[in-house]
C-alpha positions in Angstrom: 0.0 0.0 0.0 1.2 3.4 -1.2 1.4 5.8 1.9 1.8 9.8 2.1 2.9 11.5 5.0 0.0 14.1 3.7 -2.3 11.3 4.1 -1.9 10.3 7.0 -0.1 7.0 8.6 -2.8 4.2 8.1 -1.6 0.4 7.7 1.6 -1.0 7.5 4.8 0.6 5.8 4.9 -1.7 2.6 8.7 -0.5 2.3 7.4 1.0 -1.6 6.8 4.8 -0.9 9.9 6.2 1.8 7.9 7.6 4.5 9.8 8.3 8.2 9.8 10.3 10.8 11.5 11.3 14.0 9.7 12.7 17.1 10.6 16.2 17.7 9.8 18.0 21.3 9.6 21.0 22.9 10.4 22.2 26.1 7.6 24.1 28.4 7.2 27.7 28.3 6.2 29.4 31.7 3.0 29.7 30.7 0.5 27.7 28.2 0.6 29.2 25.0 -1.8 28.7 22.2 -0.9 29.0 18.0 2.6 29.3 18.7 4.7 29.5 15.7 7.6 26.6 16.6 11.0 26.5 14.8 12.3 23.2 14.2 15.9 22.9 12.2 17.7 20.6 10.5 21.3 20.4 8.8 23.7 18.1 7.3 21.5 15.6 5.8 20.3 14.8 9.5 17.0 12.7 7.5 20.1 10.9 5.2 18.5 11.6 2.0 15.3 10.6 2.7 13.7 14.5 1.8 13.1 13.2 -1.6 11.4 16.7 -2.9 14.6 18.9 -4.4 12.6 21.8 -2.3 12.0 20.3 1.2 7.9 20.0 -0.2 7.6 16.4 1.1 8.1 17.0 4.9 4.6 17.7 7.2 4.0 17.3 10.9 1.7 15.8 13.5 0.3 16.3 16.7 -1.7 13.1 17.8 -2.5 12.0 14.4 -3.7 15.7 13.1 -1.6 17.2 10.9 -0.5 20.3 12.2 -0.5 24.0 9.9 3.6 25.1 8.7 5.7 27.1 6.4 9.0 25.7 4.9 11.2 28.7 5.5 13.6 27.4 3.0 15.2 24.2 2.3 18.8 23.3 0.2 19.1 19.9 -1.0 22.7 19.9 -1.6 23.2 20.1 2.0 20.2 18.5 3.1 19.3 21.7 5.7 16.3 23.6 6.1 13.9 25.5 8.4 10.3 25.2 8.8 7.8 26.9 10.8 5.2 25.4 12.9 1.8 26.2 14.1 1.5 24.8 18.0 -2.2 24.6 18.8 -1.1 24.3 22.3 2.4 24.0 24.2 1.9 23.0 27.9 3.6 25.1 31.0 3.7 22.0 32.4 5.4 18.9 30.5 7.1 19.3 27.2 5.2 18.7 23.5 6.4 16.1 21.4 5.3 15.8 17.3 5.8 14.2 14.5 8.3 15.4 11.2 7.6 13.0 8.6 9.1 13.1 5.5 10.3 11.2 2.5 7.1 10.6 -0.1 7.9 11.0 -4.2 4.2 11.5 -4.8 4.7 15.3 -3.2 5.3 17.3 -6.0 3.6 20.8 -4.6 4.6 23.1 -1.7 2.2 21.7 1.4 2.9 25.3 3.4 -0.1 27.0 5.1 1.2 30.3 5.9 -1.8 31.9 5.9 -2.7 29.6 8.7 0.6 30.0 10.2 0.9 33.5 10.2 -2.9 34.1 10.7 -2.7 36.9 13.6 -0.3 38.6 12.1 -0.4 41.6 9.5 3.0 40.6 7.7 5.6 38.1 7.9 9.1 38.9 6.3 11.9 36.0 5.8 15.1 36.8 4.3 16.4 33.8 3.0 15.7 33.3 -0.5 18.2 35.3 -2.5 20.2 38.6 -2.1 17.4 40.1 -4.3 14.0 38.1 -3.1 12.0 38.3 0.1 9.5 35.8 0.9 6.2 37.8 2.7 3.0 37.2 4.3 0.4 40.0 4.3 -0.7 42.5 1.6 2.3 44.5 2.4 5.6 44.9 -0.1 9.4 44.8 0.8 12.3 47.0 -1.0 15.7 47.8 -0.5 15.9 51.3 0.0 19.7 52.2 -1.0 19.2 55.9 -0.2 22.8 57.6 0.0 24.5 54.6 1.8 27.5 53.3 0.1 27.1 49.7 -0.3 29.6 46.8 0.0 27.5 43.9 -1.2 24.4 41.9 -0.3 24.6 38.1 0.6 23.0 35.4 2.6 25.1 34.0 5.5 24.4 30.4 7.3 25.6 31.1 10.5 22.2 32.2 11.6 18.9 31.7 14.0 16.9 30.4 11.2 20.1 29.1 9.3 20.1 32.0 6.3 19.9 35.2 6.9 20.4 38.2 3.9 23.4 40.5 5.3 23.9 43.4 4.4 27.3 45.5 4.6 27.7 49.5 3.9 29.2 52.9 5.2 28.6 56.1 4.7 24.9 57.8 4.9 23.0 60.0 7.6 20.5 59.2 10.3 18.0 59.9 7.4 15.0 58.1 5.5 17.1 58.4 2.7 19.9 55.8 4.0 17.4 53.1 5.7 18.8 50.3 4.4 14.9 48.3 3.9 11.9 49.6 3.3 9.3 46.6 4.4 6.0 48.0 3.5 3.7 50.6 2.1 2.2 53.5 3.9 -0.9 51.8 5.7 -3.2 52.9 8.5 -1.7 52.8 11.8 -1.8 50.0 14.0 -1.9 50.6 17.5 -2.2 47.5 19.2 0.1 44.7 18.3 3.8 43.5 18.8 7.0 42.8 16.9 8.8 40.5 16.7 12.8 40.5 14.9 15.2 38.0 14.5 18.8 39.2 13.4 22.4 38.0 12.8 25.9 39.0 13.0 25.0 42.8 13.7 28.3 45.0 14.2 27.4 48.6 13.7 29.0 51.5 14.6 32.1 51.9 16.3 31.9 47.9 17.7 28.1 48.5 19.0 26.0 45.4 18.5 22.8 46.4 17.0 20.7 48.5 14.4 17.8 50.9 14.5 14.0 50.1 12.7 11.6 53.3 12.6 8.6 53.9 11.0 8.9 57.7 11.3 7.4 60.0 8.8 10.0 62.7 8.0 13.5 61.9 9.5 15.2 59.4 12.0 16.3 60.3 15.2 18.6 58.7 18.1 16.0 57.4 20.6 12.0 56.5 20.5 10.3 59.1 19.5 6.4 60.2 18.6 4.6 57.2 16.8 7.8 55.2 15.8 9.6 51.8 17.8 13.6 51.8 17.5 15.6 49.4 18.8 19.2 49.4 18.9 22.3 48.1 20.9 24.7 51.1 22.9 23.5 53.2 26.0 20.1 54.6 23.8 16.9 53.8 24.9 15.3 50.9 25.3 18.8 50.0 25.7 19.1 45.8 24.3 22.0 44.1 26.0 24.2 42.1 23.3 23.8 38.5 23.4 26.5 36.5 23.9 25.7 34.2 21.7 28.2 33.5 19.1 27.6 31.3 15.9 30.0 28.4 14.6 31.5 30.9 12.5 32.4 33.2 15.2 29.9 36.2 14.4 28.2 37.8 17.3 24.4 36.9 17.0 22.3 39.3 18.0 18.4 38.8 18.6 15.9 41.4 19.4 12.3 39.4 20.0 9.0 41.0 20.8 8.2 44.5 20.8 4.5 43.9 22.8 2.8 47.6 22.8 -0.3 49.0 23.1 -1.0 53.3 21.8 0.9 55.3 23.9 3.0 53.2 26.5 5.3 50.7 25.3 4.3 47.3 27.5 7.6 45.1 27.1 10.3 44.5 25.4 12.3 41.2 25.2 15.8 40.9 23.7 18.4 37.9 23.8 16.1 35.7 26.1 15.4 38.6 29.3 13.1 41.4 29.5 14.4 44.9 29.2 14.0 48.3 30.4 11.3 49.9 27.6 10.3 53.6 28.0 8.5 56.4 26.2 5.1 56.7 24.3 5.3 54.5 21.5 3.4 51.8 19.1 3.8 50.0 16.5 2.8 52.0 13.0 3.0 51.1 9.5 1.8 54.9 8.5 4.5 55.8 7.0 6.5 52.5 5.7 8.9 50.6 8.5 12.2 50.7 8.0 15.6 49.4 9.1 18.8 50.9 8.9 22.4 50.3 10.3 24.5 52.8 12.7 27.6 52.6 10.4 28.3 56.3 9.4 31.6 56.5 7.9 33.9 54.3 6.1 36.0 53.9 9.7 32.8 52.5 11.5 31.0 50.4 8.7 27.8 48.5 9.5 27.5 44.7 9.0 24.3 42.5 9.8 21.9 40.5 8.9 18.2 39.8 8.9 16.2 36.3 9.4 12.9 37.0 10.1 10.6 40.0 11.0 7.0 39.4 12.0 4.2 42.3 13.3 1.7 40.7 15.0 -2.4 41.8 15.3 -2.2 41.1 18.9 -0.2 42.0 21.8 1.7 38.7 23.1 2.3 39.0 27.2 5.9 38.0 28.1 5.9 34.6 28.4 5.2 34.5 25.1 8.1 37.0 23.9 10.6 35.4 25.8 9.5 31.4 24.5 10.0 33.3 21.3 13.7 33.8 22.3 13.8 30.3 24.1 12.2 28.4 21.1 14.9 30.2 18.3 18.0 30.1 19.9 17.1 26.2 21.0 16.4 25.2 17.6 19.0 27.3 16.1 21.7 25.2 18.0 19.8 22.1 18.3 16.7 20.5 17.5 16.0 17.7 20.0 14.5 14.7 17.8 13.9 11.2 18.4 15.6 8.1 16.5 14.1 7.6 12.9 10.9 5.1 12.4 8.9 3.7 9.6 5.8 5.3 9.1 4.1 2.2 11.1 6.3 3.3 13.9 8.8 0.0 13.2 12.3 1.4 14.3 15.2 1.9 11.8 18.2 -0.4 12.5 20.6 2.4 12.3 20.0 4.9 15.6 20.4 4.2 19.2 17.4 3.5 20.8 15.8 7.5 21.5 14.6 6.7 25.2 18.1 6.6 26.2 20.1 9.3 23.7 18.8 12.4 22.8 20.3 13.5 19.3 20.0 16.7 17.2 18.9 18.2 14.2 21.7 20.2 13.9 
């Protein structure tokens, strides 16, 4: 009998169609969380070429026997790595969740994502890891790179990242001015003044050695600290000052996260950066009036900026802290390692060729 992971797993594996899976589980967050958005990793050829799709398209997950709503982030099969995002209809404060990845089925021959699904209580969704020129989005809004008077010293996609590609970006020159914001994610919309933010980023060395970058949404020029109707973020003694992580990736770079701006019009609730809450002050919310942008702190050829970008996400509701920092907790985790079980058959017969999970834990990555 001819199984698909899509299908379900009904019957015995016949040993025709290639269908596995591993058991992949997540730690509790503080609190019980509901339509989390999981991150689950893999690199190396971790499924030993059993991803038979050349795009990652024949991988799915389970919870229970329900297949559960994702979004393949990107997938490479020369290396056998990818990222995929996961909707969670529940994550327990009090015992860890365990699912299913299945994958290997030659019948899948069209891109099972849900990202509307996914990203459902969001108003956009922004991964940079397709190409130095392409952005993958969710939402009605549109993504540019704004050049401005910058001088630029190239455009690339680096590995050593949270989500494992991230588009970095290197220049010098330029003004604190709309004109040198480096991306321009959206259109001019209505304002939205309930809601939260939520930014991954890489390797982020900006002006003289400080570890971070600014994002502003404000209508006429860019200042040094929060100001009006606009949320910037940025490492150094500004405020809300975000402490570096100290964090480094395989290849050495510092890695950087910002997660979760939660605000509500006219006081900025919380912030979360590199896994702890910090100090957030001033009257501010998130706004898509004007076009959001992000822009480095490198202003001379002396101090150039360097970072990159995985993943920026506004939300249409405000996320209390647990949430923010299981953002953090659920990233960096998954980023280093994704805890998964030994591989089985689709009927749930063991492979001969993996230690027995109960006793070893291995990883994704």
């Amino acid at each position: 009998m001819f199984l698909s992971c899509f299908r379900g797993l009904h019957g015995l594996f016949s040993g025709v169609a290639m269908n596995y899976y591993r058991t992949v589980t997540f730690q509790p967050p503080t609190e019980t969380l509901t339509n989390f958005p999981v991150l689950v990793r893999i690199q190396n050829d971790r499924m030993r070429s059993r991803i038979l799709s050349p795009y990652g398209w024949d991988v799915c997950f389970e919870l229970d026997g329900t297949r559960l709503p994702f979004e393949l982030d990107w997938y490479d099969a020369g290396s056998g790595s990818g990222a995929w995002w996961v909707q969670m209809p529940t994550l327990s404060s009090s015992a860890p969740t365990s699912i299913k990845m299945l994958y290997g089925d030659s019948s899948i021959t069209t891109n099972q994502s849900d990202p509307n699904t996914v990203w459902a209580d969001y108003y956009l969704v922004y991964h940079f890891a397709d190409t130095a020129n392409i952005r993958s989005s969710v939402g009605s809004f549109t993504a540019t790179l704004n050049e401005g008077t910058r001088t630029w010293d190239g455009i690339s996609l680096v590995s050593n990242a949270i989500t494992g590609r991230a588009m970095q970006f290197k220049m010098n020159g330029g003004q604190y001015t709309q004109d040198s914001a480096i991306i321009r994610l959206c259109d001019a919309v209505s304002d939205i003044r309930e809601g939260g933010m939520t930014l991954l980023a890489t390797d982020c060395i900006a002006y003289n050695s400080q570890y971070g970058f600014w994002m502003s949404s404000m209508d006429s020029y860019f200042n040094y600290a929060l100001k009006g109707n606009a949320v910037t973020l940025r490492g150094g003694n500004q405020t809300p000052t975000i402490s570096p992580d100290s964090t480094t990736t395989a290849g050495g770079h510092y890695n950087f996260a910002c997660y979760g701006v939660d605000t509500t019009y006219g006081t900025c609730q919380g912030l979360v950066a590199n896994g702890a809450s910090q100090s957030c002050s001033g009257s501010s919310y998130v706004t898509l009036k004007y076009g959001l942008y992000f822009y480095g702190t490198g202003r001379s050829s002396t101090y150039p900026t360097r970072f990159g970008f995985d993943e920026c996400r506004i939300s249409k509701v405000s996320h209390g802290l647990a949430w923010l920092l299981y953002e953090q907790k659920n990233a960096i985790e998954h980023a280093t390692c994704t805890a998964y079980s030994g591989e089985f058959y689709a009927d749930g017969t063991p492979m001969n060729s993996f230690k027995p999970w109960i006793f070893s834990t291995q990883c994704l990555d």
